[in-house]
C-alpha positions as CSV (number, residue, x, y, z in Angstrom):
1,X,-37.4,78.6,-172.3
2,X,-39.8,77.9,-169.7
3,X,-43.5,77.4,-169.6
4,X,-44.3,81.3,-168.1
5,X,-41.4,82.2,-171.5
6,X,-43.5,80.3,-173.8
7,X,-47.1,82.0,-172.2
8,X,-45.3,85.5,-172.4
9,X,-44.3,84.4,-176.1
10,X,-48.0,83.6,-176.9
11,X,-49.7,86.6,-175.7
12,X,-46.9,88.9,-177.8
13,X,-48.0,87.0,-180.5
14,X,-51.7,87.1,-180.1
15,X,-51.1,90.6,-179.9
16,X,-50.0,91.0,-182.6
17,X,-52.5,88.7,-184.5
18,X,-54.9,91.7,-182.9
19,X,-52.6,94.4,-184.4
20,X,-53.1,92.8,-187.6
21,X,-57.0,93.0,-187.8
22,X,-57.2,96.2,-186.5
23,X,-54.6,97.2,-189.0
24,X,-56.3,95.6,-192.0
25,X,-59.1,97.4,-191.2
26,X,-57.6,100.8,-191.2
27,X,-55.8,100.2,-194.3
28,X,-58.0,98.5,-196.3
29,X,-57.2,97.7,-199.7
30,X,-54.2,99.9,-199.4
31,X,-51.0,98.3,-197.7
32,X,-48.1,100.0,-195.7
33,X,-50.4,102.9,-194.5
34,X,-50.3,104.2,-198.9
35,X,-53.7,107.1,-198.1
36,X,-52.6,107.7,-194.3
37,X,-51.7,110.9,-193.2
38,X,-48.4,112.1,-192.0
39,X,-45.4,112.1,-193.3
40,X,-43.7,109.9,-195.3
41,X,-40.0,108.8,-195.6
42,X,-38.5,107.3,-199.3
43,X,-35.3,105.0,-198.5
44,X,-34.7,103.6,-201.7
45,X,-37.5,101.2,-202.8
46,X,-39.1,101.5,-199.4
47,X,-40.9,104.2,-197.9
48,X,-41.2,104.5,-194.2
49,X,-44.5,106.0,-193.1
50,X,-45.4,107.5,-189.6
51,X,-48.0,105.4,-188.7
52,X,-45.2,102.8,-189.3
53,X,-42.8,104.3,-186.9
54,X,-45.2,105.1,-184.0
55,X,-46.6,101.3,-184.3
56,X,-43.1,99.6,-184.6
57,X,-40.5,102.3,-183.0
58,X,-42.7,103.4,-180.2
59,X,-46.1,102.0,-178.7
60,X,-45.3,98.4,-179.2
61,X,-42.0,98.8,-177.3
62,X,-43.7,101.4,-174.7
63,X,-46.0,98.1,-174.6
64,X,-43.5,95.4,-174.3
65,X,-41.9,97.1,-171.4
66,X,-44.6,97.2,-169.1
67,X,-43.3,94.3,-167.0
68,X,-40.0,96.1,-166.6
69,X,-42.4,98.8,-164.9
70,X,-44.0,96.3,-163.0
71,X,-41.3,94.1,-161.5
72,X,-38.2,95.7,-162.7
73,X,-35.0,95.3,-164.9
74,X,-35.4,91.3,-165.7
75,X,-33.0,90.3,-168.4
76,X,-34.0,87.2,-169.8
77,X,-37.8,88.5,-169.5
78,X,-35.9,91.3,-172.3
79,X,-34.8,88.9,-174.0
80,X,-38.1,86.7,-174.2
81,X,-39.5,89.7,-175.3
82,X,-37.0,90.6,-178.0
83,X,-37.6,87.0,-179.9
84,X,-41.1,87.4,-179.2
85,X,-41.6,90.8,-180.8
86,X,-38.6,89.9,-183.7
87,X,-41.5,86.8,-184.8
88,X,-44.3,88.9,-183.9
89,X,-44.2,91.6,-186.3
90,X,-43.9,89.3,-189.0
91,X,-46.5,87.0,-187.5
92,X,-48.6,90.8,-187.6
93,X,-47.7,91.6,-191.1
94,X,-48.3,88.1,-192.7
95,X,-51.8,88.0,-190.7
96,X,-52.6,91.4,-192.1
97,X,-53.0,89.3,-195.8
98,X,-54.2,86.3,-194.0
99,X,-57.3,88.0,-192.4
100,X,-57.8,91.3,-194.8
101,X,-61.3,91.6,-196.0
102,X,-60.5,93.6,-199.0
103,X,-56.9,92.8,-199.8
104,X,-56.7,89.3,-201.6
105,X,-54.3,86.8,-200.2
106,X,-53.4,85.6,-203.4
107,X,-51.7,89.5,-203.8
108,X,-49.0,88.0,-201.0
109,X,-46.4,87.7,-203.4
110,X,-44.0,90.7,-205.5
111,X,-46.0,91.7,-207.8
112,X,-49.2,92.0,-205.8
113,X,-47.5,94.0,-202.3
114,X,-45.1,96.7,-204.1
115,X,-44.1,97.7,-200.6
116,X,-42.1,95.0,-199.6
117,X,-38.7,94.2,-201.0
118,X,-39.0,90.1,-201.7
119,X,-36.3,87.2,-202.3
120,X,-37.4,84.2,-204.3
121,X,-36.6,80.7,-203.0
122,X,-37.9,78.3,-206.2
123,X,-41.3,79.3,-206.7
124,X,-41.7,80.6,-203.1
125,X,-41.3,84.4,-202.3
126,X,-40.6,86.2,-199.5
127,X,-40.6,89.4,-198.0
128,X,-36.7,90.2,-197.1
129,X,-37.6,91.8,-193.9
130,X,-39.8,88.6,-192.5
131,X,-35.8,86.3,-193.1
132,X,-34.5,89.1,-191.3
133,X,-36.6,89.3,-188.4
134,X,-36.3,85.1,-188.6
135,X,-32.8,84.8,-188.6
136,X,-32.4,87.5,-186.3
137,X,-35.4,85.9,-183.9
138,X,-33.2,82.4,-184.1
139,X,-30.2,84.1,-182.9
140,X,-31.4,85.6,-179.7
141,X,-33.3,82.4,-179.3
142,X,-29.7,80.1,-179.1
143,X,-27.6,82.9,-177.4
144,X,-29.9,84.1,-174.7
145,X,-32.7,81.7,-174.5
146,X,-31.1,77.7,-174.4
């Protein structure tokens, strides 16, 4: 990646560090959006909200393709973008523990955050989703951005 790549990475990700305050301010003590409004959408163990959807699914992605507006169809700026968002919403969701006021850090874990599905590696757990978006950040990384 280049050095404009690595500056495009950064602001995603400061972004999203913004998303995450302003997120753990409107949910408060109560994660994944549990007292929002709208509806709400039970897949297994995991419930998908609306707040969730519009967020993720729409406005970041309206967002991220801004410089396609601006300069046009660039595809390795996609794919820049891609890795950038893939470690950026779980940059965005770990923040939201790291920087809630009212939402204990020490609560990161599975018996603290209900709403995530989590793996255990030794002592360590993680949420599934954030090895996911990892793995899945690490691929486009080596096949689109060596």
């Amino acid at each position: 990646m280049t050095p404009s790549d690595w500056i495009v990475f950064g602001l995603v990700q400061g972004a999203m560090v913004a998303t995450a305050f302003w997120e753990a301010y409107i949910e408060g003590p109560e994660g994944w959006a549990k007292n929002q409004v709208g509806w709400k959408i039970k897949m297994s163990s995991f419930t998908y909200t609306a707040y969730h959807f519009w967020l993720y699914w729409v406005m970041i992605p309206l967002l991220l393709a801004i410089p396609f507006a601006l300069i046009g169809w660039d595809t390795h700026l996609f794919w820049v973008l891609v890795f950038a968002y893939l470690l950026g919403t779980t940059v965005e969701d770990f923040m939201w523990f790291v920087v809630n006021p009212v939402y204990p850090f020490s609560k990161f874990n599975a018996q603290g955050t209900p709403w995530h599905q989590w793996v255990s590696v030794g002592k360590l757990q993680i949420p599934v989703f954030y090895i996911v978006r990892i793995i899945g950040a690490l691929i486009v990384y080596s096949m689109f951005l060596i």
